[in-house]
N, C-alpha and C positions, 0 to 999 in steps of 0.2 A: 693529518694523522690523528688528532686528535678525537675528531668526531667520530672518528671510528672505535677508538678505544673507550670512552668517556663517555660520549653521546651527545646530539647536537644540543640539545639544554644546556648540559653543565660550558661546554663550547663556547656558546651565546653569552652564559655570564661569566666566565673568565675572560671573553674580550669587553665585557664592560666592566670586569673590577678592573683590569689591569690598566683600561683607558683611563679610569675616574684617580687611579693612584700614580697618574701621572701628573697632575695638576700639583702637586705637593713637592715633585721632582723637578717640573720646571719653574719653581718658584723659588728653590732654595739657591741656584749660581746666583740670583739676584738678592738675597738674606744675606751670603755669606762675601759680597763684594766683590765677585768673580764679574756679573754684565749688571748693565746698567738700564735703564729703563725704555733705552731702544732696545733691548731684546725682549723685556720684559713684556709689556705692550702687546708686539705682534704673537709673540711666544704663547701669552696667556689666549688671545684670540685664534691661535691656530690648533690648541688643547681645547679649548670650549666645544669648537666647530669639530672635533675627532670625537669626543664625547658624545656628542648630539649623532652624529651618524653610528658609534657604537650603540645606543641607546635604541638608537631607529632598527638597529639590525637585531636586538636582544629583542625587541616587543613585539616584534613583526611574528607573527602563526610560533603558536610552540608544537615541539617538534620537528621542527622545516628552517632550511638554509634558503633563503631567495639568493640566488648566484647573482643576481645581480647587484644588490644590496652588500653581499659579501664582498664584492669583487671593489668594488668602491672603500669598503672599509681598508682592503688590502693596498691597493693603490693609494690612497692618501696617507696610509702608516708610511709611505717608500717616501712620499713626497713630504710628509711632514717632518720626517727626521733627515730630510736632506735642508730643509727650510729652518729646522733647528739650528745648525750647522752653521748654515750661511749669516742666519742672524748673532749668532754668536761673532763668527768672524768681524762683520758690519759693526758689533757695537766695539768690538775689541781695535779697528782702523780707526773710530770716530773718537 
């Protein structure tokens, strides 16, 4: 919906501000003594790697979605905040 309203430009960099002000989000349960350095860890590596493919999908032709490139950033958002999750849970058994 967006792209249609907004335009793909603006599109492209709101999925890369909102990827990069994640990294400050999954940092703070571990600031505030909620998980411990097993979630931290993976957590911090699975935000790196969602950044770098948002980055890839923002620089990639302006004015232009590659579907393929989108479809990947969409699918690893489903998969990263299921992976969140999990490892939350894993440091919270351990």
């Amino acid at each position: 919906m967006m792209p249609l309203t907004h335009g793909i430009e603006k599109t492209k960099a709101y999925i890369l501000i909102y990827s990069l002000l994640m990294l400050p989000v999954i940092i703070l349960p571990y600031v505030i003594t909620f998980s411990g350095l097993i979630y931290l860890i993976p957590a911090m590596t699975l935000t790196i790697y969602y950044n770098f493919i948002c980055y890839d999908l923002y620089k990639h032709k302006k004015n232009k979605f590659v579907l393929k490139k989108a479809k990947k950033v969409f699918g690893y958002s489903i998969l990263y905040l299921f992976l969140i999750f999990v490892l939350f849970l894993i440091d919270n058994l351990i």
